[in-house]
Backbone bond lengths (Angstrom), bond angles and torsions (degrees), N, CA, C in turn:
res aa  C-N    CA-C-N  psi(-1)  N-CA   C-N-CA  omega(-1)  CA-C   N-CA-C  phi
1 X - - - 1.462 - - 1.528 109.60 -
2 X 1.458 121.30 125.32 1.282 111.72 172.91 1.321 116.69 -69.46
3 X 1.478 107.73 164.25 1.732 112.97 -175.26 1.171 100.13 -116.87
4 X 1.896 108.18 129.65 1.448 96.42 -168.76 1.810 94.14 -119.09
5 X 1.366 116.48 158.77 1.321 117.16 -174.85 1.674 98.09 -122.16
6 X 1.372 105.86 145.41 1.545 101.12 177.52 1.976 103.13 -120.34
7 X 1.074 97.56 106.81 1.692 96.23 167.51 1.381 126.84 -90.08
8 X 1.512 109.07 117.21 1.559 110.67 -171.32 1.732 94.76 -116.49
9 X 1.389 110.90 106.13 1.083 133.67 -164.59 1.482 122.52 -132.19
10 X 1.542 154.13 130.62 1.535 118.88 172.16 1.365 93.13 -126.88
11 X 0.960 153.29 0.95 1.940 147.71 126.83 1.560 94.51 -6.85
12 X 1.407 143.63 129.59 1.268 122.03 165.26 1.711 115.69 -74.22
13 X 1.575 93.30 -30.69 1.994 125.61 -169.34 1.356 96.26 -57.95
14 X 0.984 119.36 -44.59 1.472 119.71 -171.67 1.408 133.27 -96.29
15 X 1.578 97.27 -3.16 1.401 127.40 153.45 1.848 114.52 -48.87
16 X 1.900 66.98 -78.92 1.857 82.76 -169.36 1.967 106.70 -57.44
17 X 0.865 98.45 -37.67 1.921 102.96 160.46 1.481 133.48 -11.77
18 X 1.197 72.10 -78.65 1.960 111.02 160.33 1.116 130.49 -38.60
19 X 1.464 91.47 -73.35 1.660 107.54 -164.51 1.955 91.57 -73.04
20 X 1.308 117.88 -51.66 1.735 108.46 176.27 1.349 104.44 -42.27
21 X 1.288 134.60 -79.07 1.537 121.72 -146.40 1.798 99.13 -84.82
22 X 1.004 124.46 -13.01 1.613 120.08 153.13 1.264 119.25 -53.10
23 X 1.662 119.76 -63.35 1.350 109.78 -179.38 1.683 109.64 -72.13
24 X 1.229 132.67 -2.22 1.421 130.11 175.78 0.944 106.34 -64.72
25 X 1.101 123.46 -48.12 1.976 123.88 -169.86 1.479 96.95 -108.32
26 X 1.288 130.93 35.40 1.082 144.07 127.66 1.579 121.37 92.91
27 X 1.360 110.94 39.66 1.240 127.84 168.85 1.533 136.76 -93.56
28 X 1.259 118.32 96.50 1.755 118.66 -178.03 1.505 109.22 -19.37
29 X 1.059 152.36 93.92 1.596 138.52 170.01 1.332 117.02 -94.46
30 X 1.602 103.92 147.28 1.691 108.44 -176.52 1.675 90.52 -129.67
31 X 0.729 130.21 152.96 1.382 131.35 171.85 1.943 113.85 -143.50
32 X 0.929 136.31 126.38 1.234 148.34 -167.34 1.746 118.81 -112.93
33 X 1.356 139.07 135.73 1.300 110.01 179.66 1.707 116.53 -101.34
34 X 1.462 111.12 10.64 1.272 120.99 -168.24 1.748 113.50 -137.90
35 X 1.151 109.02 146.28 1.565 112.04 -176.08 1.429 108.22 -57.02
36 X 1.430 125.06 -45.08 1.674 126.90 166.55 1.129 130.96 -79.55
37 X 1.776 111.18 -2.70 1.731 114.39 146.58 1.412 107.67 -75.66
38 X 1.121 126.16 -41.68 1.381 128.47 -166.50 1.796 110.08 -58.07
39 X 1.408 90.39 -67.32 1.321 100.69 176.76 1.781 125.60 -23.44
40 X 1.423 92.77 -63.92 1.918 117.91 173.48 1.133 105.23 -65.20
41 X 1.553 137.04 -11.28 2.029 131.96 177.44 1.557 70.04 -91.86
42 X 1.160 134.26 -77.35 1.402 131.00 -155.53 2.014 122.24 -22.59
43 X 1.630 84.10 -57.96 0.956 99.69 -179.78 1.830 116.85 -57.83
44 X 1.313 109.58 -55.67 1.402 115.95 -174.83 1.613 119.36 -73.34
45 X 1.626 110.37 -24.72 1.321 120.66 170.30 1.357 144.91 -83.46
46 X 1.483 105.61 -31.97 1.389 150.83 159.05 1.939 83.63 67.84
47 X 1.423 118.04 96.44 1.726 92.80 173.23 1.336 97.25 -99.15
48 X 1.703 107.00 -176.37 1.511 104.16 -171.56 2.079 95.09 -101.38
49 X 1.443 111.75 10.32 1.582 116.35 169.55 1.049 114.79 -156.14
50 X 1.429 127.94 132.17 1.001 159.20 127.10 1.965 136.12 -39.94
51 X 1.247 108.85 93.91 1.348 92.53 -178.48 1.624 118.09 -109.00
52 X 1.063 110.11 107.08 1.737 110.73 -152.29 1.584 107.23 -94.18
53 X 1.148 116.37 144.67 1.960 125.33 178.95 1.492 89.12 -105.77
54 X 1.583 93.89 134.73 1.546 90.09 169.77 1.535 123.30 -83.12
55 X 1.678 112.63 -23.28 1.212 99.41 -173.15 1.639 103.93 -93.74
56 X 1.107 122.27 104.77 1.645 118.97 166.50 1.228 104.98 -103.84
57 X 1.631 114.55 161.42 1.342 123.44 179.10 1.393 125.71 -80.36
58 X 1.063 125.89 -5.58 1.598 154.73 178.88 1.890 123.23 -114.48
59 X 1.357 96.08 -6.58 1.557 99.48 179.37 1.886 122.76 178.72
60 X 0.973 130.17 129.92 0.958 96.19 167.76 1.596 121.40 -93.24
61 X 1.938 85.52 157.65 1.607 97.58 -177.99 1.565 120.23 -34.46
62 X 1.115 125.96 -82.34 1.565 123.32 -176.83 1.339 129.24 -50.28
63 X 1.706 91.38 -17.15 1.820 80.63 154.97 1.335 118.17 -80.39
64 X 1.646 100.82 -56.52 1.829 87.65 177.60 2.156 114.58 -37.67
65 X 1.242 107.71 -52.64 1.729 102.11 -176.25 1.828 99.57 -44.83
66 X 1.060 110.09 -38.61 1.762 94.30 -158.29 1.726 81.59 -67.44
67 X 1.608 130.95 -56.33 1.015 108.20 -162.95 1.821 129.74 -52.29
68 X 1.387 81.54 -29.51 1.708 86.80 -171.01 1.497 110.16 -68.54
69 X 1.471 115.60 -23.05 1.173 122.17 -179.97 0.973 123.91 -74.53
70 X 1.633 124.56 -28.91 1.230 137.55 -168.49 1.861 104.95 -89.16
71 X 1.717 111.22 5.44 1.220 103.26 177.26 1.648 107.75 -138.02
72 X 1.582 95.69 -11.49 1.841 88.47 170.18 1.219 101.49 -148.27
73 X 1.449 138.68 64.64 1.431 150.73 166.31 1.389 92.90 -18.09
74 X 1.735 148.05 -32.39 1.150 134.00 -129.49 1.815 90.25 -91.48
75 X 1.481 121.61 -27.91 1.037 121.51 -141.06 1.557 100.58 -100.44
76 X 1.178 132.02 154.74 1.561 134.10 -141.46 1.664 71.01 -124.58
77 X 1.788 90.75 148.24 1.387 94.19 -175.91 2.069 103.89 -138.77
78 X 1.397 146.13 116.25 1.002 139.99 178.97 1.929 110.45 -94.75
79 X 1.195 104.96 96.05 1.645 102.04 164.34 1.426 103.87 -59.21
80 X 1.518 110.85 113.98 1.305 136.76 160.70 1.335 124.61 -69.64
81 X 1.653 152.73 85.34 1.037 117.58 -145.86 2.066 108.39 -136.59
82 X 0.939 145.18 135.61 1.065 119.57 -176.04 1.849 115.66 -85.58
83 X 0.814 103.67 6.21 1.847 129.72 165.70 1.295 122.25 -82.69
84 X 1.542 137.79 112.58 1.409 132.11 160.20 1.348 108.75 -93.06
85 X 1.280 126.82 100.41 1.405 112.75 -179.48 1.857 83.68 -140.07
86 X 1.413 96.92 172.67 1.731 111.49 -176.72 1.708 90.55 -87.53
87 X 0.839 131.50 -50.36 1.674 123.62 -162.98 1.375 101.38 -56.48
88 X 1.320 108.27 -58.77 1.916 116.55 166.73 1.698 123.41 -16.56
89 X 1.470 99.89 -50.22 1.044 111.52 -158.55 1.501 104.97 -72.35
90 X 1.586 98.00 -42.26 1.663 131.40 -138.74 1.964 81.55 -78.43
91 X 1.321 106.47 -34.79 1.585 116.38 -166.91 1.789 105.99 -70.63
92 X 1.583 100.53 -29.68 1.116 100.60 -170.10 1.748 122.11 -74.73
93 X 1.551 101.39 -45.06 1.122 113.84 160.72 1.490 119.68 -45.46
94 X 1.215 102.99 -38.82 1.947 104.37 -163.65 1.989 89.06 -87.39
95 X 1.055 131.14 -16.20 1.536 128.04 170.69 1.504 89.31 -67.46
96 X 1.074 135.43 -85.72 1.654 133.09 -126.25 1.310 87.70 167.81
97 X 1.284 136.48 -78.92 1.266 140.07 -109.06 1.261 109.39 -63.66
98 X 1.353 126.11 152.49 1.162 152.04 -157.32 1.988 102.87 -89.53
99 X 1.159 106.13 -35.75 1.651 127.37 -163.45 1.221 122.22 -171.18
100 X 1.011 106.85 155.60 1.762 124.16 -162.85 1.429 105.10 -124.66
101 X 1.187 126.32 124.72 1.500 117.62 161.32 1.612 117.44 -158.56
102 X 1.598 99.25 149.73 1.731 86.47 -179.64 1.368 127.67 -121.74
103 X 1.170 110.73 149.60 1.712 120.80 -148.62 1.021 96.49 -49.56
104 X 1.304 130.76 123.30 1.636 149.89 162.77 2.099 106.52 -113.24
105 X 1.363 78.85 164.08 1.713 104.25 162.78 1.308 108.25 -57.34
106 X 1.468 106.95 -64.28 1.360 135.51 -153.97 1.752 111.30 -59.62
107 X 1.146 121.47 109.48 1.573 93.36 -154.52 1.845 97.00 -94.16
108 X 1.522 122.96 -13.35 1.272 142.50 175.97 1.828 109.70 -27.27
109 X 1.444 93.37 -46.10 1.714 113.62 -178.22 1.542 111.59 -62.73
110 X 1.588 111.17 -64.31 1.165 116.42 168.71 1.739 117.98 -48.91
111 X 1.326 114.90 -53.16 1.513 122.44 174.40 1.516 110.42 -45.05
112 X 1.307 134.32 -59.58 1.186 168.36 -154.32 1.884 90.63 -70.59
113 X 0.992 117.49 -64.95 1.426 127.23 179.87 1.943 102.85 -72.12
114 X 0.886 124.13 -17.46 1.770 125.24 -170.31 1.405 85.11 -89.61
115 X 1.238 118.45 -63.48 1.550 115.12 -169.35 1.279 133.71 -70.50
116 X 1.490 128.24 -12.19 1.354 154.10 112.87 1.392 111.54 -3.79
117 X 1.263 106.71 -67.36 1.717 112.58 -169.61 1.387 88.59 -80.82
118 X 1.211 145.71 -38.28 1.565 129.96 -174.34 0.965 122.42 -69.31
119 X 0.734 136.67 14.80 2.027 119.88 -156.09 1.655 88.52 -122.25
């Protein structure tokens, strides 16, 4: 079964980021720059992860997670965030989210946490 990842992101840089060293180690990627693009890849793509930015220009992140959660619990969700703070985190958990992590270089962290939720 392929593994598909959905990036809801609006950074474009950190888009194209993504989706390269995602599909390297061999992940379908969709990436969206808005909570109501995201939503509609969601819908038509169904991936088995989600890597969500909290600040979008159309929504914020943890609301979209509570929503997505509140209609497909199945789907693993990573708050993406460029913020380390404890409330962040604390918000993320109380959304849905599956994982917390913050935007690094290092993409090992992010990988490390995707494959976690897969297995």
């Amino acid at each position: 079964m392929e593994k598909k990842v959905l990036v809801i992101e609006d950074e474009l840089d950190i888009q194209k980021i993504l989706k390269a060293n995602l599909e390297a180690v061999g992940y379908k990627t969709f990436v969206a720059s808005t909570a109501k693009e995201g939503l509609e890849i969601l819908k038509q793509e169904n991936p088995c992860v989600i890597i969500l930015d909290v600040m979008l220009p159309d929504e914020n992140g943890f609301d979209v997670c509570r929503k997505i959660k509140n209609d497909n619990d199945e789907v693993k969700i990573i708050i993406y965030t460029g913020k380390l703070e404890a409330v962040d985190a604390r918000r993320a958990r109380e959304s849905g989210a599956d994982d917390f992590t913050v935007k690094t270089v290092d993409f090992k962290y992010l990988l490390e946490s995707i494959e976690k939720l897969t297995l």
